[in-house]
N, C-alpha and C positions, 0 to 999 in steps of 0.2 A: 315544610318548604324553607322557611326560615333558617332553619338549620342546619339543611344541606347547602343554602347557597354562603352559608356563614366557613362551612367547611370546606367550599368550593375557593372560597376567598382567602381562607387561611394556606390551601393547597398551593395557590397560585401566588403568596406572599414566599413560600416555601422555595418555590421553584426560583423565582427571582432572588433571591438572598443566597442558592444555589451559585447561581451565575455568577452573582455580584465576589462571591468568594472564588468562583474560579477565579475570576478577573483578579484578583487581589492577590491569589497564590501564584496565577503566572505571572505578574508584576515583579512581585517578593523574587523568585526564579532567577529573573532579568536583573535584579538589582544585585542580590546574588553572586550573580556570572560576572557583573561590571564589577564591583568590591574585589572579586577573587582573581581579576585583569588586574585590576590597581596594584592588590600585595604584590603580585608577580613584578609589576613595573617596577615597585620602589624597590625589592629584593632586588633585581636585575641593577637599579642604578646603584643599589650598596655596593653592590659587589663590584660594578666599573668602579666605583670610588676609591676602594679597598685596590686593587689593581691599578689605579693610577698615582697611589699615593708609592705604592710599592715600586712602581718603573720610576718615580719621582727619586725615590732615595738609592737606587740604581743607579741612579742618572749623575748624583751627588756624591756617590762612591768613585764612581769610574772619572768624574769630573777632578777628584782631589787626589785618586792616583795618577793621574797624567801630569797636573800642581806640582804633585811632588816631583815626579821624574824629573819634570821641565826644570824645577828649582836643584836637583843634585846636579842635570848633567848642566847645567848652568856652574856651578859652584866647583865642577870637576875643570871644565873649560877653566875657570879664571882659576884656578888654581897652577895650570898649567903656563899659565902666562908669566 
């Protein structure tokens, strides 16, 4: 008797430590999934980074060719004078 209810006991520690490990592998899962959102996020904002530094120096180019024009046809004007 003693035996079987020992085995009965060990059966039903089994079962529960069962569960307890689902629980803890679907956790793991879900943590998982949120980690593998996050790379995505900070990937995603590198790349706006990367892309805005790029339309930045666009922006700088086109900015110091208009500079120059305004300063030749400046120079062409008073040259004319």
């Amino acid at each position: 008797m003693n035996n079987e209810s020992e085995i009965l006991a060990k059966l039903d520690q089994i079962a529960r430590l069962q569960l307890e490990n689902q629980a803890i592998m679907k956790e793991s899962q879900l943590i998982q999934k949120q980690a593998f959102e996050l790379q995505q996020k900070a990937v995603d904002n590198q790349l706006r980074a990367v892309q805005n530094q790029l339309s930045n120096g666009r922006l700088y180019r086109i900015s110091l060719v208009i500079l120059i024009v305004l300063i030749l046809t400046a120079a062409h004007f008073l040259s004319t004078l």
